[in-house]
N, C-alpha and C positions, 0 to 999 in steps of 0.2 A: 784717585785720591779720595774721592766719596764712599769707595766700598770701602778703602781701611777705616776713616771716621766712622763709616756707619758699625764696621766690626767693631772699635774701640768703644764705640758706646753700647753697645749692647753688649760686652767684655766687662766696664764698666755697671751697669742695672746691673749684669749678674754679681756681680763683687757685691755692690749695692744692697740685694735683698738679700744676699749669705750674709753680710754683717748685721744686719737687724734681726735674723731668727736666731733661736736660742739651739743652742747646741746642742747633741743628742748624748757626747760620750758623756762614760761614765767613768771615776778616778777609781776602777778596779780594785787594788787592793785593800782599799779604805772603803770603798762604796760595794757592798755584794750585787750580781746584779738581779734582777727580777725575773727567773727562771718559769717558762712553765709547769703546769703540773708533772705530767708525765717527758719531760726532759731525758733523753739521753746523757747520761753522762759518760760512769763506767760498769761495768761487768759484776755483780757481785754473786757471790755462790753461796748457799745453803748447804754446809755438808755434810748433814743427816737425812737429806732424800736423793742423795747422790749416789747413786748404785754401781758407778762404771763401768754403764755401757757402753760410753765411746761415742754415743750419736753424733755429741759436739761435736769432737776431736774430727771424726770421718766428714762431716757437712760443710766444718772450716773452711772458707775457699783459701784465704790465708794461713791453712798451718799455723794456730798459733797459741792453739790449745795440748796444754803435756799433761796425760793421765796416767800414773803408775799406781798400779792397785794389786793385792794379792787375794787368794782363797784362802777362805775359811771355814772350820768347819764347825754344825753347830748342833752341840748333841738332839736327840730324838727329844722331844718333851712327854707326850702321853707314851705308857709303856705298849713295848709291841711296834712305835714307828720307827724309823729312819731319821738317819744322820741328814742333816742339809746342807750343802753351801753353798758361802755367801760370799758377793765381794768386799773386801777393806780397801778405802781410799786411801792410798798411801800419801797421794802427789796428786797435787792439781794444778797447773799455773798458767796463766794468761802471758802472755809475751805483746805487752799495747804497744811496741813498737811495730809488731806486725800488724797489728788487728785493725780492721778497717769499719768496725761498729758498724757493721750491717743487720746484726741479731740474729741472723743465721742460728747459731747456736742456742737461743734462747727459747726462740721458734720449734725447735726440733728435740729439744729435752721433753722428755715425756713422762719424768717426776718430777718438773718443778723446782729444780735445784738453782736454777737462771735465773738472773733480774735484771732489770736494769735499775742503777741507781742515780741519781741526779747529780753525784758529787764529780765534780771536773777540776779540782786541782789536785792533779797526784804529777804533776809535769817534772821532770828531774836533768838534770845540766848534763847528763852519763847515761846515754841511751842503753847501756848497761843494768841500771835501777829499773825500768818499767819491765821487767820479770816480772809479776806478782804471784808467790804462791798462795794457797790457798787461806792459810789464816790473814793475811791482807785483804783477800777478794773476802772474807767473813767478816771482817771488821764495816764492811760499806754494806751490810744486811741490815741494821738497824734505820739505815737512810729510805732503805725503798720503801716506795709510796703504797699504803694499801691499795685494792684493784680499784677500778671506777667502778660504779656502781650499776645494776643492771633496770635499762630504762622499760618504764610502764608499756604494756603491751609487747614485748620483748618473747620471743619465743622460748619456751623451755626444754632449753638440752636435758634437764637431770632426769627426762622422766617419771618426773613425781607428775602426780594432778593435781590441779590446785584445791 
């Protein structure tokens, strides 16, 4: 009988001090909440340094990136050169239902077409909707956070001197 009293009371203090401290949530869609700087949200693309490669697409451990692009070709400029071609991004599209925001893909673009953006309501009732092609993932560019900035005594990759 003394060990349920004594659990009942210490059942009790704990009831006790939760109603005397102040709550932590927050009323979501009226209150934003206080994101960090650099915050994952979602995937946004850049798609003027997008050349498609493919690197995404192949690194995805989730399959969840679709690239369809064609050649083109782009007359010689000084006389005497050669024709060049290039790739057109036809198709880009993220499928967030798959996508398990690991950054895999972000990591491994090698012009910078990748970001992460902070923005985290794109949720939709029709797991259908979280396709996004790419003028969707263009629209959440103007959200990404400039870089951090590089700290005093920091080694220099650009090979300038100082």
């Amino acid at each position: 009988m003394s060990k349920f009293l004594g659990g009942l009371a210490k059942g009790m203090a704990t009831t006790g001090r939760t109603m005397v401290t102040h709550a932590h949530t927050q009323q979501y869609p009226h209150v934003q909440p206080d994101l960090p700087a650099r915050s994952r949200g979602v995937i946004a693309l850049l798609e003027e340094n997008c050349t498609s490669c493919m690197l995404c697409a192949r690194e995805c451990p989730d399959w969840c990136i679709y690239i369809d692009s064609h050649k083109e070709t782009t007359p010689p400029g000084p006389e005497g050169g050669r024709a060049r071609q290039h790739n057109v991004l036809d198709r880009f599209a993220i499928d967030f239902s798959l996508c398990m925001y690991c950054g895999i893909c972000i990591d491994v673009c090698p012009f910078d077409a990748l970001f992460w953006s902070p923005e985290f309501e794109y949720a939709d009732g029709d797991i259908r909707n979280l396709l996004h092609e790419k003028e969707k993932l263009g629209e959440w560019m103007p959200t990404v956070p400039p870089p951090a900035a590089v700290e005093n005594g920091a080694a220099d990759i650009s090979g300038e001197s100082p």
